[in-house]
N, C-alpha and C positions, 0 to 999 in steps of 0.2 A: 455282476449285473450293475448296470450304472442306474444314479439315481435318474426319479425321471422328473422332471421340469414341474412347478408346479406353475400355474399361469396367473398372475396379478388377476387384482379386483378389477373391473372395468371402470373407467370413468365413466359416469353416469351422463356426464355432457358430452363424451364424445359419441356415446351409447345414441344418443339423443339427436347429435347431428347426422349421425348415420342413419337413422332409422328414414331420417328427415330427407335427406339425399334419396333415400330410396324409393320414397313415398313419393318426389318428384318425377324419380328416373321413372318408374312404373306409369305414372301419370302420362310423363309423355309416351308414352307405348316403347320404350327401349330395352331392349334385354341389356342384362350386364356388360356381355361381352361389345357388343357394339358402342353402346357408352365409351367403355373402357379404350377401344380403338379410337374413337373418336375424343377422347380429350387429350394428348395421351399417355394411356398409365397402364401397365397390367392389368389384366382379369381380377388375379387374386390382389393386389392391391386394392382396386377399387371395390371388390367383396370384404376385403377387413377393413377397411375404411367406414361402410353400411355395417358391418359387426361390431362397429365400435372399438376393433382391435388397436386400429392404427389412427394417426391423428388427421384433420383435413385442414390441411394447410392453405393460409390466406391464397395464394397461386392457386392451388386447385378446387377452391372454393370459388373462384373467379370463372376458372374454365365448366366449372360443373353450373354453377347460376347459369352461366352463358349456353349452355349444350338445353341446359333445361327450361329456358325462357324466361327464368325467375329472377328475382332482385334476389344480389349476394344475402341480405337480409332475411328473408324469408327461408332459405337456409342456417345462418346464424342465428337469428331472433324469428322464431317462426312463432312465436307468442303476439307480435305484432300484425300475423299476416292469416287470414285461412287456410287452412290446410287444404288440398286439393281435395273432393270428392267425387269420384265415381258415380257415372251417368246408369 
């Protein structure tokens, strides 16, 4: 039996900007997968991206602001900016 993977701590900022990406993506009414075609990157990329698994890179930070209507900032530094809220 092989051992099995155990998986790293998350980083709690990438944790944070995914949650953040998602909280827009949603906002704008997009399911993942259309996002995902629409900048473009995998499904499951841009899912472990919002889980925090994977990093989001200045590039895709750029293409996601821009898909989401939002200043790259407000995904980066979303402490600066309100958070979207639901009508």
């Amino acid at each position: 039996m092989s051992p099995r993977k155990i998986p790293a701590k998350l980083d709690p900022e990438r944790v944070r900007q995914g949650a953040t990406c998602k909280a827009f993506r949603e906002k704008a009414g997009l399911k993942l997968g259309l996002a995902a075609t629409a900048v473009p990157m995998s499904y499951a990329y841009l899912s472990n991206i919002e889980a925090g698994r994977k990093p989001l890179t200045p590039v895709l930070l750029a293409k996601l602001a821009a898909l989401y209507g939002v200043p790259q900032a407000a995904i980066a530094r979303p402490d600066l900016f309100e958070m979207p809220v639901s009508a």
